[in-house]
Structure formats: structure tokens, C-alpha cells
C-alpha positions as semicolon CSV with decimal commas, in nm:
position;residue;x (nm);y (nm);z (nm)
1;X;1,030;2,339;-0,633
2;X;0,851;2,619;-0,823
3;X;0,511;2,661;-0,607
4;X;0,429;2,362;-0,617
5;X;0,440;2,058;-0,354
6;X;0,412;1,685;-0,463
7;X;0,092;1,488;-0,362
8;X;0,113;1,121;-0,362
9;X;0,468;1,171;-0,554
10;X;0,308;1,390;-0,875
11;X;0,300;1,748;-0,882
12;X;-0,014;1,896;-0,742
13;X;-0,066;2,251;-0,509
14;X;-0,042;2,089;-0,174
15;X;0,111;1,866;0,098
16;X;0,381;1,552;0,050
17;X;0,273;1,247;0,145
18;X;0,598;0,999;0,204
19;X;0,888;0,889;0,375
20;X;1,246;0,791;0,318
21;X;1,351;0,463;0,198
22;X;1,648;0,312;0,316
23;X;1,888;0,132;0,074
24;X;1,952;-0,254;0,180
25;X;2,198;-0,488;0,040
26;X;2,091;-0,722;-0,306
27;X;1,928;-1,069;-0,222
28;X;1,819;-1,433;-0,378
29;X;1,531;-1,522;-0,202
30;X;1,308;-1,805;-0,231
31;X;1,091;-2,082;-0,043
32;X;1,159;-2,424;-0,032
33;X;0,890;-2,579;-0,064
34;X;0,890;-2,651;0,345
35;X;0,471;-2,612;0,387
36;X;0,595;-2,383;0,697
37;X;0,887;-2,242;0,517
38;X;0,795;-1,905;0,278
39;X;1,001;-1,636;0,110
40;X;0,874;-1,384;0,385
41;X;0,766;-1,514;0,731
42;X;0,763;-1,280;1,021
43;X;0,553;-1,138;1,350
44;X;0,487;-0,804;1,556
45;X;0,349;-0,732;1,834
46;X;-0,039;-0,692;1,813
47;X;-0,252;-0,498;2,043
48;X;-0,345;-0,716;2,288
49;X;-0,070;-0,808;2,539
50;X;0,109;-1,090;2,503
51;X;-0,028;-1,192;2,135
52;X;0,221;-1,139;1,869
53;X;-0,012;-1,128;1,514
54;X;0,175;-1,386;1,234
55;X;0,207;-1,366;0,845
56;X;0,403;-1,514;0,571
57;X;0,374;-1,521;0,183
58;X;0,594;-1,646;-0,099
59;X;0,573;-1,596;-0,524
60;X;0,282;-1,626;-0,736
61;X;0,299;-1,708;-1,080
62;X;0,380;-1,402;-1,243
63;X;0,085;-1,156;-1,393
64;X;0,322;-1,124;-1,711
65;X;0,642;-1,203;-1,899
66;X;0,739;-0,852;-1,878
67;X;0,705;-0,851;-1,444
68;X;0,908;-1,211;-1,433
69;X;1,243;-1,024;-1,439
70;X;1,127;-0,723;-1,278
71;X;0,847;-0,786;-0,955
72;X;0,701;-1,081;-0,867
73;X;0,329;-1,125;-0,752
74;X;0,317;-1,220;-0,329
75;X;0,094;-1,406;-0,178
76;X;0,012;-1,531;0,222
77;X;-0,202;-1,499;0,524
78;X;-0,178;-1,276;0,774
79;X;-0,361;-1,385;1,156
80;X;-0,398;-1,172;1,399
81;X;-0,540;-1,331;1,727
82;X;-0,902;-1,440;1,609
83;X;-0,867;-1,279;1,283
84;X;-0,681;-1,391;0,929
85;X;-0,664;-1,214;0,594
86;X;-0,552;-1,275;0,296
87;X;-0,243;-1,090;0,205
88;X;-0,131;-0,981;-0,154
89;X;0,151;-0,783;-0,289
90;X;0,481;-0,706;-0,473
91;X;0,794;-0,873;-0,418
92;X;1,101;-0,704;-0,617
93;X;1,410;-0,957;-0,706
94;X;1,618;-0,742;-0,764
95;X;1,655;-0,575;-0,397
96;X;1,471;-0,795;-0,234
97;X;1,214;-0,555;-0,147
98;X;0,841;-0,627;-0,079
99;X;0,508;-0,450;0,004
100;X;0,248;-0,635;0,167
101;X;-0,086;-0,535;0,210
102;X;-0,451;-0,686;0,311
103;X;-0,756;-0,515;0,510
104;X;-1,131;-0,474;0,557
105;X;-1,415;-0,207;0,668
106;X;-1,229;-0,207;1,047
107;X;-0,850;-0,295;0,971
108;X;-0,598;-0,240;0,744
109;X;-0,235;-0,381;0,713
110;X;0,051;-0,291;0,476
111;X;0,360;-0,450;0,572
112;X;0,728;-0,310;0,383
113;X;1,078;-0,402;0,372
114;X;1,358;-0,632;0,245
115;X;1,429;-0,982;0,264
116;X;1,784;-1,062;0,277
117;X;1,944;-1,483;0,261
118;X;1,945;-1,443;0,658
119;X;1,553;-1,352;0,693
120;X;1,370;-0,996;0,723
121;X;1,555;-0,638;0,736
122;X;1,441;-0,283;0,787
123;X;1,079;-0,435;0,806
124;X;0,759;-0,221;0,921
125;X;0,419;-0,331;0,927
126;X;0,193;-0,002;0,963
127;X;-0,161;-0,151;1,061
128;X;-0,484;0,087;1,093
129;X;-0,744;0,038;1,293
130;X;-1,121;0,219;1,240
131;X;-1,270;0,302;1,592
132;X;-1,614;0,487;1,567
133;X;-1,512;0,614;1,237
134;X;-1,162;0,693;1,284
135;X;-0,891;0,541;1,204
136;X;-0,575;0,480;1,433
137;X;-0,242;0,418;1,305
138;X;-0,033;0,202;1,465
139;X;0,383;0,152;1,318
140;X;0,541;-0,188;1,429
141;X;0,891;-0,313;1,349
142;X;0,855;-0,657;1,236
143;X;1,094;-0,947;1,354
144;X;1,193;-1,207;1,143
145;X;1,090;-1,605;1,223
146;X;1,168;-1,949;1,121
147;X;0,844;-2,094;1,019
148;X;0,506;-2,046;1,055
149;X;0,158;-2,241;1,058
150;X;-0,145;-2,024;0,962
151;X;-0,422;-2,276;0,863
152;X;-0,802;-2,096;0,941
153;X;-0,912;-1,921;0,640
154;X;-0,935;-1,603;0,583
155;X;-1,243;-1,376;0,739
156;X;-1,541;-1,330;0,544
157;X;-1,517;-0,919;0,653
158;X;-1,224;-0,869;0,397
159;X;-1,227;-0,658;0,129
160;X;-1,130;-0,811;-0,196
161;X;-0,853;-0,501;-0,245
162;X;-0,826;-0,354;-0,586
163;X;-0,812;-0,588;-0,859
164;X;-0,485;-0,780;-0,959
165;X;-0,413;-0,644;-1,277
166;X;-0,404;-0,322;-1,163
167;X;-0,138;-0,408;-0,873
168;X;0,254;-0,414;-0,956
169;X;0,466;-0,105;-1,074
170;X;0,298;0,159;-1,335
171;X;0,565;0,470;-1,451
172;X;0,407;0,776;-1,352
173;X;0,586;1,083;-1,579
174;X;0,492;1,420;-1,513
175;X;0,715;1,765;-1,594
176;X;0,977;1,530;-1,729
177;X;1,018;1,383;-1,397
178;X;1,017;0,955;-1,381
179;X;0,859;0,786;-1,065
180;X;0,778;0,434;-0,997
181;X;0,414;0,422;-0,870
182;X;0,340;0,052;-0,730
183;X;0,013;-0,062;-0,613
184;X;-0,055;-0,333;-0,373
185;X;-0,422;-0,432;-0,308
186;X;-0,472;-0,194;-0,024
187;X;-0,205;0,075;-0,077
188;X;0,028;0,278;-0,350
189;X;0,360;0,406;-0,319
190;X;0,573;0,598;-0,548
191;X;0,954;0,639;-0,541
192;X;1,141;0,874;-0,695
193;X;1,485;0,825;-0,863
194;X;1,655;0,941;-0,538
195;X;1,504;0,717;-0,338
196;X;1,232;0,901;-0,160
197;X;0,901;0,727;-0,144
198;X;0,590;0,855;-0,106
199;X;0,344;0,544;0,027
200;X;-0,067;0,600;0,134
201;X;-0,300;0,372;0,276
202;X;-0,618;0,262;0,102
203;X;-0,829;0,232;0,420
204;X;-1,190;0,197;0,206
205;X;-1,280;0,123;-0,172
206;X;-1,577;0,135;-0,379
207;X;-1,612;-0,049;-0,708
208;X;-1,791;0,166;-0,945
209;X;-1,757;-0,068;-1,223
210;X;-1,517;-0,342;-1,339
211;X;-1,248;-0,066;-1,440
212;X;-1,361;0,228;-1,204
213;X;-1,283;0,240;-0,825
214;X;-1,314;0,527;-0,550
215;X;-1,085;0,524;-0,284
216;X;-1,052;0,662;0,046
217;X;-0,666;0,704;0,145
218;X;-0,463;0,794;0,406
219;X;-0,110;0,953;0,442
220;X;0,150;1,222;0,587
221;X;0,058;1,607;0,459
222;X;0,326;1,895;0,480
223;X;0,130;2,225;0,376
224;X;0,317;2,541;0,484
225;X;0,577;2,326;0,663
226;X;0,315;2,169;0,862
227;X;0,272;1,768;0,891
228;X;-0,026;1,616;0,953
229;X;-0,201;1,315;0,855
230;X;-0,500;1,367;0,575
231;X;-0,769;1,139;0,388
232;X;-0,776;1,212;0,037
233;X;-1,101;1,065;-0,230
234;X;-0,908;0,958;-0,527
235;X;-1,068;0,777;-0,804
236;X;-0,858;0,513;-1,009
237;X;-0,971;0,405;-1,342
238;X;-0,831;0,185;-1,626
239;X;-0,840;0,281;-2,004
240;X;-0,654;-0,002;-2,135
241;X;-0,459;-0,319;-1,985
242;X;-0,104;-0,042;-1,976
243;X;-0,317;0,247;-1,887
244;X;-0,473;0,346;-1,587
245;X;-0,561;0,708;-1,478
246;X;-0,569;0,854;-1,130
247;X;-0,770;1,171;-1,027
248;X;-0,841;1,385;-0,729
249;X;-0,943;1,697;-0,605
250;X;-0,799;1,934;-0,406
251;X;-1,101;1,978;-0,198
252;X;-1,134;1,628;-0,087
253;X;-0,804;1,644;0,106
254;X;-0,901;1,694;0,454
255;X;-0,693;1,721;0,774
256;X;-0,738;1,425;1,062
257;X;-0,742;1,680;1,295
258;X;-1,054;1,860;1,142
259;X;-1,404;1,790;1,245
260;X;-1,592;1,567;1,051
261;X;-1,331;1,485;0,782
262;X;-1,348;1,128;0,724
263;X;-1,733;1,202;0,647
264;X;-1,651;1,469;0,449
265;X;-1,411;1,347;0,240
266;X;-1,649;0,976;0,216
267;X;-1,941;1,213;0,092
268;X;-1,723;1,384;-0,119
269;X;-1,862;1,354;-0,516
270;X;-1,601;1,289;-0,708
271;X;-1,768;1,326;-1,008
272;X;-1,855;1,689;-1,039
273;X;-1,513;1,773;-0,905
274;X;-1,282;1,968;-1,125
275;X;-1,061;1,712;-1,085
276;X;-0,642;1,661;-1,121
277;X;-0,544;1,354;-1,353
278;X;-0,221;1,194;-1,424
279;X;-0,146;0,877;-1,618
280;X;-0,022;0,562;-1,505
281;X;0,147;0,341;-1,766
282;X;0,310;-0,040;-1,796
């Protein structure tokens, strides 16, 4: 691959962030209209023993004629003992493949998989958890359930995510290669033609304006055939409602492992930084 590396699925000079995912048979899900009863409804096992945390979300009206075919906007709840977010994300018809994802200033949740007639399969909910500045990463196989009943609301610590018009599938081209970059409102994964997806966490956002956010992400790094895990400053701005452009530096990609990195790469200032852009487009 030349000397280059791909970075969250676009060419760039280092690492790959990603994993593989695996092909599932074709679906036609949908609620019906039970109050308990929701396209996706499923548990794992949460920290504390004994306590399994509970979510569940079904179809949204759809953000436009051209995604009614294609993706379909998810919403639902997620508890976790005493706390309960809202959960947003992307829920593909086709497949029957979804991303999930909600989260705050402590914890984050992104939940992926398929949803077949006969419930959930190949499901993983990958929750992170911020402990005196770190964050811990925690990967949980999720089990499929009948019903559930979430009815607190949802905790005033949550981050509102990106905004909605931004989330769904954008077509990221670059050296005449195609991906599929999708964006849920606290993560991004893009998958190539082959299959192999390359997902990161958005563990903290700041809203520089209406159409300008800075994000602080997480996800797997391979430099010089060595993996480890990396936050990355990215900055994600729209031009237009079928335009949105991504940027980062190279510098702001710092190791886990490395002293001080989460504060680096928070401090880091985006804005004087030489910076790599590609284009996402509807």
C-alpha cells in the first residue's frame, strides 16, 4: 500500500484504526407497536456484579427521502443501573445492521451488530469508561431479549452527540478508492468495499459553532506493525447540507500508553495545525 497506512479508513502516514466485519444473513425487521416490544432490544453484563445494563430502540422518521431506502434513523434508551441515556443511531434495512451510540463527560457506549427475524446476532456493545482522566475500554457481547421496560429519563450529564444531520452514511473518495463513512452521535466508522471497517469512539466534543465541532476520539493504531490504542483531535465541519469536511493532524495522534496524552492531545490547537482534510459527501 505505497507508504502509506489508512487512518480512520482514508489515506494518511500512520496507523489503521479498525476491525473486521463479519457478513450476516439479510433481514425484515420491525417493532410492533408492543410499548415493550422494539426493533432492537438487548442486555450485557455491566460492571457491577449481578446488574445486567438494558437498551432498546426502534425507527425514526427518516432524515430524508433519499435515507428511506437506504438507513434508517434509531432511536432508544439505554439504563445502566442508576444511569439512562439517550441512544441514537443508524439502522441499515438492507442487512439488518445497526450502530448504536450515546455517552457523556464519564461514559461512552456504542453498541454494533445485526438484527435478524429471530432477535440480535454478532452483537458488541464496546462501552468506555473515564477514570481520573483515562478512559477504560470495556468489549461486551450483547444477548438478545424479549422485551424491555426503561421508563426514567435520561441523565442530565449527557452530551447531546453531534448533531443529527450530520449522522447517517457520507461517501468518503480518496485515490479513487470508495468507502462508506457513517456517523452515529458518538462515533464514525468507515467500511471499505471488502468489508473491513474501520470504527473510533468519540469519547468528548466541543461545539465551536453550529457547523464546527472538535472531537476527541479513540481507536486501534498499527504503526510499524505495532497496535496500540491512540486519541486523535479531529475537527468536523459542514460546508453545505451534502458536504462536510474532516481534518486532523498528525501530531495530535498520541499513544494511550504515553504520558500525558489525553491532555495533550485535549490541548492540542487545532487551528494552527497544518492540518489533513478529506471530504465527506451525501
Amino acid at each position: 500500500m505505497k507508504n502509506a497506512v489508512k487512518f480512520f479508513g482514508f489515506i494518511a502516514l500512520i496507523a489503521i484504526i479498525g476491525f473486521v466485519v463479519t457478513a450476516c444473513d439479510n433481514v425484515n425487521g420491525n417493532g410492533n407497536g408492543n410499548e415493550n416490544t422494539y426493533l432492537i432490544m438487548g442486555n450485557f453484563a455491566n460492571q457491577s456484579a449481578g446488574v445486567n445494563a438494558t437498551f432498546y430502540a426502534d425507527t425514526a422518521n427518516s432524515r430524508s427521502a433519499r435515507a428511506a431506502a437506504e438507513e434508517q434513523e434509531l432511536t432508544g434508551k439505554i439504563e445502566d443501573g442508576s444511569i439512562i441515556f439517550n441512544l441514537k443511531g443508524i439502522y441499515f434495512p438492507a442487512d439488518g445492521s445497526f450502530i448504536l451510540s450515546a455517552g457523556s463527560s464519564f461514559l461512552v457506549y456504542e453498541i454494533a451488530g445485526k438484527v435478524t427475524n429471530s432477535g440480535l446476532s454478532q452483537t458488541q456493545a464496546t462501552v468506555k469508561l473515564n477514570s481520573s482522566g483515562d478512559w477504560i475500554t470495556y468489549e461486551i457481547p450483547v444477548t438478545a431479549v424479549n422485551e424491555v421496560g426503561i421508563t426514567g429519563s435520561a441523565s442530565n450529564q449527557q452530551s447531546n452527540g453531534l448533531p443529527n444531520n450530520w449522522l447517517g452514511s457520507w461517501t468518503l473518495t480518496q485515490d479513487e478508492e470508495i468507502s462508506i463513512f457513517v456517523i452515529t452521535p458518538f462515533g464514525m466508522t468507515n467500511t471499505f468495499s471488502d468489508g473491513i471497517s474501520f470504527p473510533a469512539d468519540v469519547l468528548e466534543i466541543e461545539k465551536v459553532n453550529d457547523t464546527k465541532y472538535n472531537l476527541i476520539v479513540q481507536g486501534e493504531v498499527t504503526n510499524d506493525d505495532i497496535s496500540y490504542i491512540a486519541y486523535v483531535k479531529i475537527r468536523l465541519e459542514q460546508s453545505n447540507a451534502n458536504l462536510l469536511k474532516l481534518s486532523f493532524y498528525l501530531s495530535s495522534a498520541k499513544p494511550i500508553e504515553e504520558p500525558g496524552s489525553l491532555a495533550y492531545v485535549k490541548a492540542f490547537n487545532i487551528d494552527i495545525a497544518e492540518s489533513i482534510t478529506v471530504d465527506l459527501t451525501r
